[in-house]
TIVO-2410 file (N, C-alpha, C; in nm, 3 decimals):
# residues 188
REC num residu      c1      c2      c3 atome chaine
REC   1      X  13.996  16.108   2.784     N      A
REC   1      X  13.862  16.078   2.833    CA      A
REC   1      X  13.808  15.951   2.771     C      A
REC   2      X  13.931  15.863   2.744     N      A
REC   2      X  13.877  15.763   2.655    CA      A
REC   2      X  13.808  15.649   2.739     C      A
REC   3      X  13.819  15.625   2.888     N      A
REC   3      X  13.755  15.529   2.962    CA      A
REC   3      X  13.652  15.565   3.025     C      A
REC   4      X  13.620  15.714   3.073     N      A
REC   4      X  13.552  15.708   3.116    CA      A
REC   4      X  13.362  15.668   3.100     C      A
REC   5      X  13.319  15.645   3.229     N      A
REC   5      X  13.122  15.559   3.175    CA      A
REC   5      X  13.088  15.705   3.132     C      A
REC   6      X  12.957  15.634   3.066     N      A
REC   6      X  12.881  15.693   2.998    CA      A
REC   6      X  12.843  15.832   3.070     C      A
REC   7      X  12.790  15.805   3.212     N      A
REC   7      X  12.757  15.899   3.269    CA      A
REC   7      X  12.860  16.027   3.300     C      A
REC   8      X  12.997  16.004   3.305     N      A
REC   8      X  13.084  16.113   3.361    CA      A
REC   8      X  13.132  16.156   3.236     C      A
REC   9      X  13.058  16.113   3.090     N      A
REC   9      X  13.101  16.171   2.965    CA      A
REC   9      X  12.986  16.245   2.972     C      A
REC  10      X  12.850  16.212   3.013     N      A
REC  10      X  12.727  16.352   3.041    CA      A
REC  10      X  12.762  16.450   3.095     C      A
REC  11      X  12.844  16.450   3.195     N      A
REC  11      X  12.814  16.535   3.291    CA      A
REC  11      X  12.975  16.625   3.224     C      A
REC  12      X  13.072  16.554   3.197     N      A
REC  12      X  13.205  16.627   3.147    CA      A
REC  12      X  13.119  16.714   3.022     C      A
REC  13      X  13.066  16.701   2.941     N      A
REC  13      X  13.013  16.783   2.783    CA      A
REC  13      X  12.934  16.859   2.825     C      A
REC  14      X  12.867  16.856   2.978     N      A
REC  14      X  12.761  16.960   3.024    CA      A
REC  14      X  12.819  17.061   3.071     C      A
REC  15      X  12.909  17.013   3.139     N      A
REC  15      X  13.020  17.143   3.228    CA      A
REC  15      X  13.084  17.182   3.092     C      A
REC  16      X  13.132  17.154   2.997     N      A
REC  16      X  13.217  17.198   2.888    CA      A
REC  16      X  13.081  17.292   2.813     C      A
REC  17      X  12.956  17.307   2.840     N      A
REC  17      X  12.884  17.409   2.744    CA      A
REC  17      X  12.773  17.337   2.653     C      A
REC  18      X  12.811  17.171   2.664     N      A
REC  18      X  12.666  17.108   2.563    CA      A
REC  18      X  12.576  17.079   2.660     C      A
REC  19      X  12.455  17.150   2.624     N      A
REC  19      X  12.312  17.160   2.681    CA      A
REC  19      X  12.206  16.971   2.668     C      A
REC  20      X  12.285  16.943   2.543     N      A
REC  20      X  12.224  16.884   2.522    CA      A
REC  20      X  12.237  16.734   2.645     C      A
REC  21      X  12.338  16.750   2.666     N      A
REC  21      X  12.408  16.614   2.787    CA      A
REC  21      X  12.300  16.616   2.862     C      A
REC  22      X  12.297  16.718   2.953     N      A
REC  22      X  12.168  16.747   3.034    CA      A
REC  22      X  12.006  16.695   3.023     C      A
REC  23      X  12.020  16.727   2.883     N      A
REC  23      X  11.867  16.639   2.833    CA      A
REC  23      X  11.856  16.486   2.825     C      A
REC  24      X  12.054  16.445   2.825     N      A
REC  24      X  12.044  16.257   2.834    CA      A
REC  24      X  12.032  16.219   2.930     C      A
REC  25      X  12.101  16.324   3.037     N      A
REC  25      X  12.139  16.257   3.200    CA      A
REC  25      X  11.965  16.278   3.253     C      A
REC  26      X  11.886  16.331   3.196     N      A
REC  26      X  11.693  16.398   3.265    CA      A
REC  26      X  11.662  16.259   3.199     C      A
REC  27      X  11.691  16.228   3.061     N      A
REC  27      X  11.592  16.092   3.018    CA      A
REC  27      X  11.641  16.015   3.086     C      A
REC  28      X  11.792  15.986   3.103     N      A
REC  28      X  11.766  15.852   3.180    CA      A
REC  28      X  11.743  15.815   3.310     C      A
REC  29      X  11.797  15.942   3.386     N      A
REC  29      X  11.737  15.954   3.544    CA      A
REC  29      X  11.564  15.965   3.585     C      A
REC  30      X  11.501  16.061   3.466     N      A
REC  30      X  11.410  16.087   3.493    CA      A
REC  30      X  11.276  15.963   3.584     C      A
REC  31      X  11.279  15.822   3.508     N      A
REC  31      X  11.198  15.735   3.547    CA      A
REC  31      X  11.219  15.704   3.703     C      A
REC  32      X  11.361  15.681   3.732     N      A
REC  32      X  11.428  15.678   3.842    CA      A
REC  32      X  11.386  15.780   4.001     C      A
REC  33      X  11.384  15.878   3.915     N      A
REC  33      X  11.335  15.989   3.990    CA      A
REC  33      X  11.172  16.018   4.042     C      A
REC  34      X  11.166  16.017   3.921     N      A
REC  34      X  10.989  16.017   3.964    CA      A
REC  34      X  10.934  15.863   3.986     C      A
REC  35      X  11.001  15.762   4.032     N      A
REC  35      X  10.953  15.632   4.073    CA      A
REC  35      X  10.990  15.639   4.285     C      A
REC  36      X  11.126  15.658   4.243     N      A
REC  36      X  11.140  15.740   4.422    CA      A
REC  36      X  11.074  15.835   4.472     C      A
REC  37      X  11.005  15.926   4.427     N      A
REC  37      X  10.908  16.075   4.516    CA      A
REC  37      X  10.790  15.989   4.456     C      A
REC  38      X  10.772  15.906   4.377     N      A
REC  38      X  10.608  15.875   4.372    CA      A
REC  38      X  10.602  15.770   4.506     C      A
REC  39      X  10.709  15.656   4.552     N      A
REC  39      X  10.692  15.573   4.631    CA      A
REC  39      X  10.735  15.675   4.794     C      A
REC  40      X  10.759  15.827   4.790     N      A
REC  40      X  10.780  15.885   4.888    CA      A
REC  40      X  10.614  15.942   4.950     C      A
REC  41      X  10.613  15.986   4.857     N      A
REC  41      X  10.501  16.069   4.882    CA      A
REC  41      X  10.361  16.041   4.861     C      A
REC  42      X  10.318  15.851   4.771     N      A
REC  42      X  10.232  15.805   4.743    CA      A
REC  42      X  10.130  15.892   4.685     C      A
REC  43      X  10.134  15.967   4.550     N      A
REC  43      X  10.086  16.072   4.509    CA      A
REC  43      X  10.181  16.131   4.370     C      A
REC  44      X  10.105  16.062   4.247     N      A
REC  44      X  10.157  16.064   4.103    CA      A
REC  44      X  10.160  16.190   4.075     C      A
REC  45      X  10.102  16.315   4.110     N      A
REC  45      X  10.104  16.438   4.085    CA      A
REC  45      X  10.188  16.495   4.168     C      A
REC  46      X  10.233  16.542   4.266     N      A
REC  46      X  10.296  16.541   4.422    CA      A
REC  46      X  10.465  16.513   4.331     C      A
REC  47      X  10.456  16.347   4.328     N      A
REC  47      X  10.602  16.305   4.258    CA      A
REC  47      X  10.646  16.412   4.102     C      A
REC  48      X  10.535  16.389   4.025     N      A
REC  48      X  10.575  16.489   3.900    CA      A
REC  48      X  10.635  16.635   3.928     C      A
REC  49      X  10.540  16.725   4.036     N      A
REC  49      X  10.617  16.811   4.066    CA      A
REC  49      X  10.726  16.817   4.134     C      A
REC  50      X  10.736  16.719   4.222     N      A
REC  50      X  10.886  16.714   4.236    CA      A
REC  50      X  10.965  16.686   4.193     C      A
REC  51      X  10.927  16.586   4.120     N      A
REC  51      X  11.057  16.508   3.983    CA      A
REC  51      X  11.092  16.665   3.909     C      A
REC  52      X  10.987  16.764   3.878     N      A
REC  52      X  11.046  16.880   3.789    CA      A
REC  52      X  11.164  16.965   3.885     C      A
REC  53      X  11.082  16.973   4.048     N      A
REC  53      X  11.178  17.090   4.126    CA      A
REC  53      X  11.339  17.016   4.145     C      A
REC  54      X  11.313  16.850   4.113     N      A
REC  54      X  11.502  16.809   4.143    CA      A
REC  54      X  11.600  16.841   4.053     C      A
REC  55      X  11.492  16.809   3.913     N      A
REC  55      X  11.576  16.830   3.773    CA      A
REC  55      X  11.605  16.990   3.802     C      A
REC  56      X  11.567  17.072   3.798     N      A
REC  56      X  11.594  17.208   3.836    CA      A
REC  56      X  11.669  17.211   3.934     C      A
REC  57      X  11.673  17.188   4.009     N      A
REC  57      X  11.790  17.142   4.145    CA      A
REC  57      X  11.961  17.116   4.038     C      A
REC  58      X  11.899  17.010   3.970     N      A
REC  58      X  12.004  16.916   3.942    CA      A
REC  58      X  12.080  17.022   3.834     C      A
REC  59      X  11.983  17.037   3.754     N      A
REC  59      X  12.042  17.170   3.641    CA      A
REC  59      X  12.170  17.239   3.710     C      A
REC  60      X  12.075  17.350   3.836     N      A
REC  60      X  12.164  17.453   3.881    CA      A
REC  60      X  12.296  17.370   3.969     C      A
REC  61      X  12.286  17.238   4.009     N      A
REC  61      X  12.428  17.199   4.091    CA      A
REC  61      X  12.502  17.157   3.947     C      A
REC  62      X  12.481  17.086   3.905     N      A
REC  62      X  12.570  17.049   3.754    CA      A
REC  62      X  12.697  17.098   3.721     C      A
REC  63      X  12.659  17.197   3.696     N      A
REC  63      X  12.823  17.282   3.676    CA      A
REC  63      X  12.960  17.266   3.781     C      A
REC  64      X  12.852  17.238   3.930     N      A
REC  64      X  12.921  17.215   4.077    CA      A
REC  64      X  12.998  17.067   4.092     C      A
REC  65      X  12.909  16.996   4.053     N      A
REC  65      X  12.908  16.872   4.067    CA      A
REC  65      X  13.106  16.785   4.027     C      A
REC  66      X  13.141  16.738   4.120     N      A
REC  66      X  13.269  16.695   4.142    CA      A
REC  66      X  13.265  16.553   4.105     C      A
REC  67      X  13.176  16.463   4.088     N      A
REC  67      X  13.207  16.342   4.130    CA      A
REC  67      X  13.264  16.277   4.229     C      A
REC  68      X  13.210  16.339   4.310     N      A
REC  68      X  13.301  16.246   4.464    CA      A
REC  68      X  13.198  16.125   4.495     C      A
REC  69      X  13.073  16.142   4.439     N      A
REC  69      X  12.961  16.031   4.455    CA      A
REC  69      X  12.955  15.968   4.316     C      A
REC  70      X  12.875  15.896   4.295     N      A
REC  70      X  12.832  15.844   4.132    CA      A
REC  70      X  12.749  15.983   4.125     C      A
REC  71      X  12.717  15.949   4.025     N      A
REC  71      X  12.604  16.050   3.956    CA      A
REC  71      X  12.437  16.056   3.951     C      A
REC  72      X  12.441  15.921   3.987     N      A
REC  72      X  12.287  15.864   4.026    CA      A
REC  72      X  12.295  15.858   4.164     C      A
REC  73      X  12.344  15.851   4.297     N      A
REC  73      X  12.386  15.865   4.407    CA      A
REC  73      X  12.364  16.032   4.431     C      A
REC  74      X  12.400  16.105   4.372     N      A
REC  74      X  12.403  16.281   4.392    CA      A
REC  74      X  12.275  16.286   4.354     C      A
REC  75      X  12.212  16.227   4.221     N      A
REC  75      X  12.103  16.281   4.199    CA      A
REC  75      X  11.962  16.282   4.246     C      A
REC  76      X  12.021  16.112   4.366     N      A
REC  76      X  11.889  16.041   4.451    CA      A
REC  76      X  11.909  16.140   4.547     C      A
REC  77      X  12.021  16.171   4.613     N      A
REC  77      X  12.056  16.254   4.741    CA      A
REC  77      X  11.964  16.409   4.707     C      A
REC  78      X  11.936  16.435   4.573     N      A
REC  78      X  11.871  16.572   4.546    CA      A
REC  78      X  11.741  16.579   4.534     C      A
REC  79      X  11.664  16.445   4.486     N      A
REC  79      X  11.606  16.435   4.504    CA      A
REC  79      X  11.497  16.374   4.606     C      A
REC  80      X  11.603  16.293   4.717     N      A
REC  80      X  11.503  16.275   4.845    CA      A
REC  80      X  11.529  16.404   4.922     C      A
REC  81      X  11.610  16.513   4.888     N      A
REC  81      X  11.651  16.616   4.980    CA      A
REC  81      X  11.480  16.731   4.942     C      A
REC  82      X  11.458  16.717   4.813     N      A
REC  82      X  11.318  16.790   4.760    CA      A
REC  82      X  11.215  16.737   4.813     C      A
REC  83      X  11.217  16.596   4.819     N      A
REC  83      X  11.117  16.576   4.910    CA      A
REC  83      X  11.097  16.564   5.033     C      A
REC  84      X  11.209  16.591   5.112     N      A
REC  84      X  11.228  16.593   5.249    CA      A
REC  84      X  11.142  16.693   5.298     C      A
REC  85      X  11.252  16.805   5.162     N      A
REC  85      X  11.206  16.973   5.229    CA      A
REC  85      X  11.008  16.983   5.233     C      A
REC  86      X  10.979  16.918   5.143     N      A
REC  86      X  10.823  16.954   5.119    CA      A
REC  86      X  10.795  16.859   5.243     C      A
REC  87      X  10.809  16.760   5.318     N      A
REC  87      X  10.767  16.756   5.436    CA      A
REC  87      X  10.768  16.821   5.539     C      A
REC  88      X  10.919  16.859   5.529     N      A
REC  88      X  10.908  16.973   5.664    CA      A
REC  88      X  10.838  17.069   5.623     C      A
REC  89      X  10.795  17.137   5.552     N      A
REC  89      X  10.724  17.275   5.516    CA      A
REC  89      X  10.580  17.237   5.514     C      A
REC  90      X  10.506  17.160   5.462     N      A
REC  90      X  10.397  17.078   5.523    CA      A
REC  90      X  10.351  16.947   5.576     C      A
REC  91      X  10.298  16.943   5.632     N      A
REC  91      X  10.251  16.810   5.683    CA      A
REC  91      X  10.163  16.702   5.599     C      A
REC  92      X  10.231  16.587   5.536     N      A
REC  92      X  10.169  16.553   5.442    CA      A
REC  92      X  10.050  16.472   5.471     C      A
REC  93      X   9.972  16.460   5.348     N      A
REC  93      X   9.826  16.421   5.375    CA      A
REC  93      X   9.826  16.259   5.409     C      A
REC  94      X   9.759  16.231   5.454     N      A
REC  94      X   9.734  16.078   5.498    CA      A
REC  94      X   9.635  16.003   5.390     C      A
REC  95      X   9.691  15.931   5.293     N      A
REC  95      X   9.618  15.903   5.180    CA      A
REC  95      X   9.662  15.754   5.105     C      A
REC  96      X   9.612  15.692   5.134     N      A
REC  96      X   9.598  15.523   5.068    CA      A
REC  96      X   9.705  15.550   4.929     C      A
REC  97      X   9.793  15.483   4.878     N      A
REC  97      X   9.837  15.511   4.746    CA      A
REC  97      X   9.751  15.481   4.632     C      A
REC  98      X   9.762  15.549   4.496     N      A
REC  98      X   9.630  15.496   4.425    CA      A
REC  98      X   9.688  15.404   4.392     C      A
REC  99      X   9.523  15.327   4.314     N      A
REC  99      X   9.496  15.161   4.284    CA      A
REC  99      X   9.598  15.172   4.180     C      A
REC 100      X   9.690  15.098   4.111     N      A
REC 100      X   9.723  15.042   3.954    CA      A
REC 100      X   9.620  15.054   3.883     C      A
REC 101      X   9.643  15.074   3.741     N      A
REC 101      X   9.550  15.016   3.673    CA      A
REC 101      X   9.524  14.895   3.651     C      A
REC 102      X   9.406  14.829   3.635     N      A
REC 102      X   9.379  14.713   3.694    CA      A
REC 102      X   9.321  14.642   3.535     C      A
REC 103      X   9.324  14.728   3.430     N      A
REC 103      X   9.272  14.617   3.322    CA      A
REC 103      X   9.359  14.507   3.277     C      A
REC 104      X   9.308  14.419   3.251     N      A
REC 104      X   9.338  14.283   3.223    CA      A
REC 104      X   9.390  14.247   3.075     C      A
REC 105      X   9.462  14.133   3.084     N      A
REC 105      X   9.519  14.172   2.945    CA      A
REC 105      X   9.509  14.030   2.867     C      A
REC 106      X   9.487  13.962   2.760     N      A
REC 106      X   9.426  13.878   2.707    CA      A
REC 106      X   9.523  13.801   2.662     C      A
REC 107      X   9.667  13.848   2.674     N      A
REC 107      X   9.750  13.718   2.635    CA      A
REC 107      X   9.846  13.600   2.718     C      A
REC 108      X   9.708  13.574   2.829     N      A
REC 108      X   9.732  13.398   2.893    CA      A
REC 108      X   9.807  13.511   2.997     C      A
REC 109      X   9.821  13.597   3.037     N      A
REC 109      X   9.919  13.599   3.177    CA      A
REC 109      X   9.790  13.539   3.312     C      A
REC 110      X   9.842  13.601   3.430     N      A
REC 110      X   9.753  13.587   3.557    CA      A
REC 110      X   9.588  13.569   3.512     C      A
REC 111      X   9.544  13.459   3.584     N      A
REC 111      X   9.395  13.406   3.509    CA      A
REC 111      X   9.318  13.562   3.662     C      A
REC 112      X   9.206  13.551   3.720     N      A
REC 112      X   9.174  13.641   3.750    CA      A
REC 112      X   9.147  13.634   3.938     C      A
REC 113      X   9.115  13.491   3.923     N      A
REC 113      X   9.125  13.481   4.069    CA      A
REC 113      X   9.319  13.509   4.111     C      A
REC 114      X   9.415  13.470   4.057     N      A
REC 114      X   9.560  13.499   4.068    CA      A
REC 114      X   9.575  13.652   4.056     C      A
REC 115      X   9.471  13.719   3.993     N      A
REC 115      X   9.525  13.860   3.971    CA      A
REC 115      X   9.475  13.933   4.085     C      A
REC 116      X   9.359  13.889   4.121     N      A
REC 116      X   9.341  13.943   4.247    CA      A
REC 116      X   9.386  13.917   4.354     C      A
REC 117      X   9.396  13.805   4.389     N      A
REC 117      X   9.519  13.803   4.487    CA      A
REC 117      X   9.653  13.865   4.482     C      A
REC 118      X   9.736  13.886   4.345     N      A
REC 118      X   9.780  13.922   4.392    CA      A
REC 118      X   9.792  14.075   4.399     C      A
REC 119      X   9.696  14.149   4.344     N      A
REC 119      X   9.678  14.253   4.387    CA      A
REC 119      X   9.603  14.294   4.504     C      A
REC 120      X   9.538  14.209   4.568     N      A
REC 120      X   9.535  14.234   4.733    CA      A
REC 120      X   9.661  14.218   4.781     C      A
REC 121      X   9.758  14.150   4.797     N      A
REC 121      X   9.855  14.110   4.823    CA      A
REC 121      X   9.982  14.256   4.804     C      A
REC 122      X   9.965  14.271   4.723     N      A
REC 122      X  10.029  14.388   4.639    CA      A
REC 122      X   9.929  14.497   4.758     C      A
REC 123      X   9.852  14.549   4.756     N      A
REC 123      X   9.778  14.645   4.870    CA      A
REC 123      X   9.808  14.587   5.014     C      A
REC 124      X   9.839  14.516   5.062     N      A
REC 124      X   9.857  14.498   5.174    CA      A
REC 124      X   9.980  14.529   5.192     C      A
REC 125      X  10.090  14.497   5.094     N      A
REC 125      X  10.265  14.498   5.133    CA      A
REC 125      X  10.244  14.719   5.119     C      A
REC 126      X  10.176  14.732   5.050     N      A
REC 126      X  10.139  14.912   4.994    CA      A
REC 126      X  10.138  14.962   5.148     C      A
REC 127      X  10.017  14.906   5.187     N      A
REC 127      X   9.986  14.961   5.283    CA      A
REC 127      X  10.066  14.933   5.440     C      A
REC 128      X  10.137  14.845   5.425     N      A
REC 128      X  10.228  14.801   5.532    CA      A
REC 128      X  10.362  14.911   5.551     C      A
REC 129      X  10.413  14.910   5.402     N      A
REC 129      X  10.501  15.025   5.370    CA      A
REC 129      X  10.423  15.144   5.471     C      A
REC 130      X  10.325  15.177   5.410     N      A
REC 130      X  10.296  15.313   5.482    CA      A
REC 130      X  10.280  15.343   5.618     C      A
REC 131      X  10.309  15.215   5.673     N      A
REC 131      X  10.295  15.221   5.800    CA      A
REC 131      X  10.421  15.209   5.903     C      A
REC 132      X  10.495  15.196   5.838     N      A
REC 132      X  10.663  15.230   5.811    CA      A
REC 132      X  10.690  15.381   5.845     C      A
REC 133      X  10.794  15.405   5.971     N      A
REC 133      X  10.808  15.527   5.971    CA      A
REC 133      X  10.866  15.592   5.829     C      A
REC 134      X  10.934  15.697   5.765     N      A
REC 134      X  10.952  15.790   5.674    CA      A
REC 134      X  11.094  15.705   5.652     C      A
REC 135      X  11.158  15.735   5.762     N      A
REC 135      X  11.324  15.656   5.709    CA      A
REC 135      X  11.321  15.494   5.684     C      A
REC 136      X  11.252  15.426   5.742     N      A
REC 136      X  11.299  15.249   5.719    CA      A
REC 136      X  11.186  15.251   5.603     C      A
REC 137      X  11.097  15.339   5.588     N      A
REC 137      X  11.084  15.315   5.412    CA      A
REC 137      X  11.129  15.413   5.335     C      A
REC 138      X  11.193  15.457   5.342     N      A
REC 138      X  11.256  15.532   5.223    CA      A
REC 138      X  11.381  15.462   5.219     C      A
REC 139      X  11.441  15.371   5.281     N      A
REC 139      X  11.561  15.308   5.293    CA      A
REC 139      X  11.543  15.150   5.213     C      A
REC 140      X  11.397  15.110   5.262     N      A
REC 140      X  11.324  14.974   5.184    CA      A
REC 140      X  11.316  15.023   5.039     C      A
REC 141      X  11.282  15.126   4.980     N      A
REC 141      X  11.236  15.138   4.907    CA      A
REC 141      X  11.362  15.191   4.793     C      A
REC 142      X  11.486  15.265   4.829     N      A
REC 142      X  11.600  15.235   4.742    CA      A
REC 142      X  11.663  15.129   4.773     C      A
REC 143      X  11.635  15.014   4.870     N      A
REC 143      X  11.722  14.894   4.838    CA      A
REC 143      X  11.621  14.808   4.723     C      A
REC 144      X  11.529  14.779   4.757     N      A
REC 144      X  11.451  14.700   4.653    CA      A
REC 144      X  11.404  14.803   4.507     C      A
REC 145      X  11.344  14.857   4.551     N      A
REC 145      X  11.342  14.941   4.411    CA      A
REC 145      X  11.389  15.003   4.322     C      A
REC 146      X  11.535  15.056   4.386     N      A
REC 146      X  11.595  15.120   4.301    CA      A
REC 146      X  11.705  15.069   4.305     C      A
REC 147      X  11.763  14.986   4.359     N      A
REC 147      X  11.820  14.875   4.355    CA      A
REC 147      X  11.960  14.901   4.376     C      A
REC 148      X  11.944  15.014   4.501     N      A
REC 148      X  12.079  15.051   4.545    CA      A
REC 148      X  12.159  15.026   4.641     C      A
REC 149      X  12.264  14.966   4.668     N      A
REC 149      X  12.337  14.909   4.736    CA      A
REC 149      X  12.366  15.015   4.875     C      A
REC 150      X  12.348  14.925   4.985     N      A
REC 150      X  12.338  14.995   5.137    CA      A
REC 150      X  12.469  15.097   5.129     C      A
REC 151      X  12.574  15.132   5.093     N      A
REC 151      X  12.656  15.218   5.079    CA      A
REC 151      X  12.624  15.319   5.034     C      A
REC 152      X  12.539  15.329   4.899     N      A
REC 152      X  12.474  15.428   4.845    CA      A
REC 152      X  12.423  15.473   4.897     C      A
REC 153      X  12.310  15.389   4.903     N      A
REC 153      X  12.207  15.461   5.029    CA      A
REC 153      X  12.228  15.565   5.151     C      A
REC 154      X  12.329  15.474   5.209     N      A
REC 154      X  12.410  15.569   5.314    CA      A
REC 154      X  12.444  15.666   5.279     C      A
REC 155      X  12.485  15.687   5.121     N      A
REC 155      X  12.578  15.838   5.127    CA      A
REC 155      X  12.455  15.950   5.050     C      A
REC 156      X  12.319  15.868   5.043     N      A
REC 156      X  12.212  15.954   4.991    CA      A
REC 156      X  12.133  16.025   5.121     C      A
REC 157      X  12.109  15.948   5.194     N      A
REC 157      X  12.048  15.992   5.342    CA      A
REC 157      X  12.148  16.046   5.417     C      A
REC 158      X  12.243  16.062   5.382     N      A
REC 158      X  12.411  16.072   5.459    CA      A
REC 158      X  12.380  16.030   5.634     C      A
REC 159      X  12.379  15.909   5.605     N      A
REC 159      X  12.383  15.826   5.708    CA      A
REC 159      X  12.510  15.707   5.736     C      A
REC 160      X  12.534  15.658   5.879     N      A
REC 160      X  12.601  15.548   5.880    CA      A
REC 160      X  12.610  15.444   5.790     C      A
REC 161      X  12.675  15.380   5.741     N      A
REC 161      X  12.591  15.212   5.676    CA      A
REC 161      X  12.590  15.144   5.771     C      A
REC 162      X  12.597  15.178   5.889     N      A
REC 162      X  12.486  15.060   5.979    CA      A
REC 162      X  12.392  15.076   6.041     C      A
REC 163      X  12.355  15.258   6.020     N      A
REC 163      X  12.225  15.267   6.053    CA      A
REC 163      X  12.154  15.245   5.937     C      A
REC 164      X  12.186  15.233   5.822     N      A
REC 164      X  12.114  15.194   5.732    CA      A
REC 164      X  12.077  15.053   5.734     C      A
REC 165      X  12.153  14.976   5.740     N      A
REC 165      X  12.179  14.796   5.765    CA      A
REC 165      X  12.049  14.753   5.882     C      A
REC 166      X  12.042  14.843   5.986     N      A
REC 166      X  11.930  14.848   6.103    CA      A
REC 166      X  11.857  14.881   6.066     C      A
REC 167      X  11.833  15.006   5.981     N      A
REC 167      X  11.675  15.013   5.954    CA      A
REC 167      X  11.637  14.950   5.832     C      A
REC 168      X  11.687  14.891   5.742     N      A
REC 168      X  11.650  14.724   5.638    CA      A
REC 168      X  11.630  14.634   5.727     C      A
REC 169      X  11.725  14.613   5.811     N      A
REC 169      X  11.643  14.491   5.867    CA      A
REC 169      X  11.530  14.483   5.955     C      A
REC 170      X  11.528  14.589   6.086     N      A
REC 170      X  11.373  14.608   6.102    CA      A
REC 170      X  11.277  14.668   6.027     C      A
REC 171      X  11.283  14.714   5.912     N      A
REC 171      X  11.187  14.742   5.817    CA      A
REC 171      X  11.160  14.581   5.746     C      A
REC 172      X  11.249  14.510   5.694     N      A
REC 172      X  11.232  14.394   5.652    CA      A
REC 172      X  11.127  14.294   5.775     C      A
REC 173      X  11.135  14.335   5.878     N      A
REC 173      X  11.078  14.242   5.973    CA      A
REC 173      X  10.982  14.259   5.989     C      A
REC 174      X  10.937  14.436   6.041     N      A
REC 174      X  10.789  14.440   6.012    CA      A
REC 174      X  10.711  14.451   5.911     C      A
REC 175      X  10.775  14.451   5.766     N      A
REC 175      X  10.712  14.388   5.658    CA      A
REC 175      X  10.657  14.265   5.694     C      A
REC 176      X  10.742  14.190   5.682     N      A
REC 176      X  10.697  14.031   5.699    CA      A
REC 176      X  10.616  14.006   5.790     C      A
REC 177      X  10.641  14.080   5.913     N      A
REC 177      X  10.523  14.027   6.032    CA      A
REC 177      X  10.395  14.101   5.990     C      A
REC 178      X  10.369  14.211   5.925     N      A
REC 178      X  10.247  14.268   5.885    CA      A
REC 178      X  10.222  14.235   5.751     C      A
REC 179      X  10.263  14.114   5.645     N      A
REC 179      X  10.214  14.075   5.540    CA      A
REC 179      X  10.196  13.963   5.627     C      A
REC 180      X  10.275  13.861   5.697     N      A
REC 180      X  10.254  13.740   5.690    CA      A
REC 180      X  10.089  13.682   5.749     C      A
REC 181      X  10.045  13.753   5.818     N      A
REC 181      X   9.916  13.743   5.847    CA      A
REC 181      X   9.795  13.715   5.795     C      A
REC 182      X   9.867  13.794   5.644     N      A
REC 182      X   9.756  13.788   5.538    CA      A
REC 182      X   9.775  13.659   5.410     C      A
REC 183      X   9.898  13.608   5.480     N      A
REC 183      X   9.941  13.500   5.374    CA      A
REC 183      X   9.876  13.376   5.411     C      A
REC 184      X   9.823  13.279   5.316     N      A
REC 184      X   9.756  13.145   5.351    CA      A
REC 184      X   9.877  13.069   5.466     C      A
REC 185      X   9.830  13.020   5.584     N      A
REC 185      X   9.937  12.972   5.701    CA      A
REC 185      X   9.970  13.092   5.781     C      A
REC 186      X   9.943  13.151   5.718     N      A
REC 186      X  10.055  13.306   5.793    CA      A
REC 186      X   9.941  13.301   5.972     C      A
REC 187      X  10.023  13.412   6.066     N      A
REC 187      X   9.958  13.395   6.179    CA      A
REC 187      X   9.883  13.469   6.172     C      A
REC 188      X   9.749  13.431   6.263     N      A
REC 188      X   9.643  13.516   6.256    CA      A
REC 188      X   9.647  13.599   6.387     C      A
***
C-alpha cells in the first residue's frame, strides 16, 4: 500500500476498523460539501443539514465503497443525490441567496465605490445563476466551483459528457447574456 493517495489510504484504514480515517475524509470533504448544497439550495441552514444527512450517507456506504470513482466524485454524487431527494419531496422555496457579509476591512484592499460594484456585480451573476434551470446550474457550479472536470461531473449526475459539455455551454451563455447587460458597454 506503499503508493497509494492519501485518500484511498482513508478510506483502506476505515474499511480495516479505524474510525478515526472517517473523521479525516469529513474534515477534508466537509467544506466541499457544504459549499455544493449551500450553492444548491441557496440556504446556509438547508446546506448544513444536508452536509450532516450526506456525511451519514457517506458513513453507512464506506464500508461499500469500491473505488471505481475517485473518492471526492462518490462523495459529490452523494451528496447532490441528498439534495436532489429533498427536492423531489418538497418544493423548494423561492428565495434570493443571502447577502455576504459585507464589513469592510482596513488593510488597502477594494476602496468602497469598487466594493460595491463589485458586489452588485457579484448579486447579479447570484441571481442569474438562479435563474438557471436546476441542472445547467448545478453543472456551472461543479465546473467553476468545485473545480471539477466535465468527466467527473458526468459520472456525479451520471450523465453523458456531452450532455454535460451542452449544458456548460448554454449555461455559460446565458450567464453572459444576463450579466452582460449590467456591465459598463454591455447591451441594454
Amino acid at each position: 500500500m506503499e503508493s497509494l493517495p492519501e485518500e484511498q489510504r482513508w478510506v483502506a484504514r476505515f474499511q480495516a476498523g479505524d474510525p478515526a480515517a472517517f473523521a479525516r475524509i469529513m474534515n477534508h470533504y466537509e467544506p466541499y460539501v457544504l459549499g455544493l448544497l449551500w450553492r444548491m439550495t441557496g440556504d446556509r441552514a438547508k446546506a448544513e443539514d444536508l452536509c450532516q444527512e450526506s456525511f451519514i450517507r457517506i458513513l453507512k456506504g464506506l464500508p461499500h465503497f469500491r473505488g471505481e470513482s475517485s473518492l471526492k466524485t462518490w462523495i459529490f454524487r452523494i451528496a447532490h443525490n441528498t439534495a436532489t431527494d429533498l427536492f423531489r419531496s418538497a418544493k423548494p422555496e423561492a428565495e434570493p441567496l443571502e447577502e455576504a457579509d459585507s464589513s469592510s476591512s482596513s488593510d488597502g484592499g477594494p476602496g468602497p465605490l469598487e466594493k460595491i460594484e463589485g458586489d452588485q456585480l457579484r448579486r447579479r451573476l447570484e441571481a442569474a445563476m438562479e435563474l438557471l434551470p436546476e441542472l445547467p446550474r448545478t453543472i456551472l457550479h461543479l465546473f467553476y466551483w468545485d473545480d471539477l472536470p466535465v468527466v467527473q461531473i458526468a459520472s456525479v449526475l451520471k450523465l453523458p459528457e456531452g450532455t454535460v459539455k451542452t449544458h456548460l455551454f448554454r449555461g455559460r451563455k446565458a450567464l453572459r447574456e444576463s450579466v452582460q447587460r449590467y456591465l459598463p458597454g454591455g447591451a441594454q
